[in-house]
N, C-alpha and C positions, 0 to 999 in steps of 0.2 A: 728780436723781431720775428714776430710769427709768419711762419710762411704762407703765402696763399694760395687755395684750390687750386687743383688743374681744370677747371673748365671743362674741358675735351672729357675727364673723366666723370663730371655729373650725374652725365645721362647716360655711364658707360655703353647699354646694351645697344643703344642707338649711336652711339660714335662704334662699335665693330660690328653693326650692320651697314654704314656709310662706309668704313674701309672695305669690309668684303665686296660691298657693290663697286667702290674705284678700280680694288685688283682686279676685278673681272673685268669691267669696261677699258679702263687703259692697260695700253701694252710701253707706251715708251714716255721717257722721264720729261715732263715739261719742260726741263731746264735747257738739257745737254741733246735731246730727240734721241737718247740711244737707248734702244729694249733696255729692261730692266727685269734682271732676272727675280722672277716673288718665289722662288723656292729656298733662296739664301737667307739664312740665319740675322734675325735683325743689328747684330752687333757688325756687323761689315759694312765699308765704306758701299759699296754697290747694292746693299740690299733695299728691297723695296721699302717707302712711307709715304704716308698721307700728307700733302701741303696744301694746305690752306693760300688759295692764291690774295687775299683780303687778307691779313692776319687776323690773330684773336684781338690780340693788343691795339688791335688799328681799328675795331669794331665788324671786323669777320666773321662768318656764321662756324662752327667747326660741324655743324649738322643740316648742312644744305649742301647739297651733291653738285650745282654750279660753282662753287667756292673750293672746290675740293677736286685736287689732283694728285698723279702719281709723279713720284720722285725716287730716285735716290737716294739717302742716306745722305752722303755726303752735299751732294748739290742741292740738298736741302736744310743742311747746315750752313752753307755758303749764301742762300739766299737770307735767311737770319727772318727778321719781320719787314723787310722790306718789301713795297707794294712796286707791281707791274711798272709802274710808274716813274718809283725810284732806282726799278733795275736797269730801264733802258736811257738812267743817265748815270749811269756806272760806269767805269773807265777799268773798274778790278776785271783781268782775265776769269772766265767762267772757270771754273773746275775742270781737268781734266778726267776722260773717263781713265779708271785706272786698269789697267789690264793684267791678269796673273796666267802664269802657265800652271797656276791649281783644278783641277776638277772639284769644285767646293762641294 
């Protein structure tokens, strides 16, 4: 089975002109409200991404700046493709944020 496009990578130059403009506008993670640091390396549970509050999969824009927020990493794997909708009849504990005595 052949895989299918990323979407989000299309229009690359236009999907990381829509993140640079998120990371500047928001400062804290839609999910959990805790700052979220954009200088950490994206493989960390704490580092900054883009979520798409609408998924792709659910018929979400990934290149409309209203549809598109800042997250964490982690709390943005947590949320998966579920819509606004379906989080606030979610019963699963949010993510915790996770805390290290690292200077990353």
């Amino acid at each position: 089975m052949a895989a299918r496009p990323n979407v989000r990578r299309a229009n690359g130059s236009r999907r990381t002109a829509l993140r640079k403009h998120v990371l500047a506008r928001d400062t804290h993670c839609w999910l959990c409200k805790e700052l979220v640091d954009k200088t950490l390396p994206p493989t960390l549970p704490l580092s900054p991404e883009v979520h798409e509050i609408i998924p792709v999969s659910r018929g979400g824009s990934p290149y409309e700046a209203s549809n598109c927020t800042l997250t964490h990493r982690a709390c943005n794997q947590w949320i998966g493709n579920r819509t606004p909708d379906d989080l606030a009849r979610d019963t699963r504990p949010k993510p915790a944020v996770i805390v290290t005595g690292f200077d990353w």
